[in-house]
C-alpha positions in Angstrom: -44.5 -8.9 44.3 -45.2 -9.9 40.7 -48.2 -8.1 38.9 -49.1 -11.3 37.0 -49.6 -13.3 40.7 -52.4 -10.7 42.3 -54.8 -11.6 39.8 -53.9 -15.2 39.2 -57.1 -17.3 38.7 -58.2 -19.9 41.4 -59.1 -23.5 39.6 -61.0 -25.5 41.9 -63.2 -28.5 41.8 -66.0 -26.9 41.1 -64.7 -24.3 38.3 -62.9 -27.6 36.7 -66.3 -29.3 36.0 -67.9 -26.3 34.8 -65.3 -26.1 32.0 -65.1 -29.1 31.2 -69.1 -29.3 30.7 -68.6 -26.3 29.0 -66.2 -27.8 26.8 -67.9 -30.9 26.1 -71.2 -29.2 24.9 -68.9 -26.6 22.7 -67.7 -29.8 21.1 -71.0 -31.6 20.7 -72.4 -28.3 19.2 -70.0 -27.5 16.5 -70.2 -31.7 15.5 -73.7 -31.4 15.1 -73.5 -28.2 12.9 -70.7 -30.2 10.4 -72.5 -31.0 7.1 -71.2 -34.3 5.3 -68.8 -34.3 2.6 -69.9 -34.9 -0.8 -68.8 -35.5 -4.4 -69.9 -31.8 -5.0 -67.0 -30.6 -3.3 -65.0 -32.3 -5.6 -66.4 -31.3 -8.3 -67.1 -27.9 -7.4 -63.3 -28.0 -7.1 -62.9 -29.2 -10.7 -64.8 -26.5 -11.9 -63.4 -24.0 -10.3 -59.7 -25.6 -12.2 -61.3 -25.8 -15.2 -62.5 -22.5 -15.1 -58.7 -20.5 -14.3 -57.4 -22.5 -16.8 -59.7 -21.4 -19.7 -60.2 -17.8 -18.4 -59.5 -14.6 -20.9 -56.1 -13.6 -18.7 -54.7 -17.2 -19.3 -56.0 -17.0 -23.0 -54.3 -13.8 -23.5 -51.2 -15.6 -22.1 -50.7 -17.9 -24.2 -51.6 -15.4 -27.4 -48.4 -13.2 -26.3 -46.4 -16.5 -25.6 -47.0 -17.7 -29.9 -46.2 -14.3 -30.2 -43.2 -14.3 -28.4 -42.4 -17.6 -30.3 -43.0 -16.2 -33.8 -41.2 -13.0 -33.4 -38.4 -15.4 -32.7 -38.7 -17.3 -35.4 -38.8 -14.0 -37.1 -35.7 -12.5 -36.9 -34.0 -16.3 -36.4 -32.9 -16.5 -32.6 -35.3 -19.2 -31.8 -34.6 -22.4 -30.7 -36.8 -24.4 -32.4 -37.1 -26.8 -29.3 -38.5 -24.7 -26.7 -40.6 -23.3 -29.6 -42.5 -26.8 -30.0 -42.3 -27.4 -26.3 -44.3 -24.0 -26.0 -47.0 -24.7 -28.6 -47.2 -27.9 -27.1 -48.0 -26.9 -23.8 -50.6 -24.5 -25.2 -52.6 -27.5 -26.8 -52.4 -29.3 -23.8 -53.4 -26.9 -21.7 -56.2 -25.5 -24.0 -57.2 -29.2 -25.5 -57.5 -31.0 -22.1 -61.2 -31.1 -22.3 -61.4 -32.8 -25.6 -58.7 -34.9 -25.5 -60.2 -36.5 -22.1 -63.3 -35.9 -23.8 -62.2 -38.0 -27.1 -60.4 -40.8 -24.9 -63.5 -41.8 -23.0 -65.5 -42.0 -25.8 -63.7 -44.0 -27.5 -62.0 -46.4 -24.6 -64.5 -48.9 -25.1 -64.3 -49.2 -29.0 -60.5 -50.4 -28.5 
């Protein structure tokens, strides 16, 4: 005889309700505890973004990366391309604030 069968658990009427009650008032308990979204999520989120983006690591990043670029340029195995591409990027990433900043100041003067 199987091991698993001799302890098999009986479900009958009575046991069904009681989990299902159990169940039901689980549910309504964790609903009731569920605070509503807000904007600060969202911009708690942004922050957070903004924040890994203009940390020291990142920073020191894009130092050795205009290093990398100059020493390049240096001793004349750069292609002057991804060079521009890479400072680019690096005022981009760096000068997002103030561009968006610039932009909305001066969308309404156009």
């Amino acid at each position: 005889m199987n091991k698993f069968n001799q302890h098999s658990i009986q479900i009958n009427q009575s046991n069904l309700k009681d989990i299902i009650s159990f169940s039901v008032f689980s549910c309504v308990l964790m609903l009731s505890m569920i605070e509503p979204a807000s904007a600060n999520v969202l911009d708690n989120l942004a922050d957070t973004v903004l924040a890994i983006l203009n940390n020291k690591f990142i920073r020191v990043m894009a130092i050795v990366a205009v290093m990398a670029v100059g020493f390049a340029a240096f001793t004349g195995r750069m292609d002057w391309g991804k060079g521009a591409m890479v400072m680019f990027g690096i005022v981009i990433v760096f000068g997002a604030a103030g561009i968006v900043d610039y932009v909305i100041a001066n969308a309404g003067t156009v």
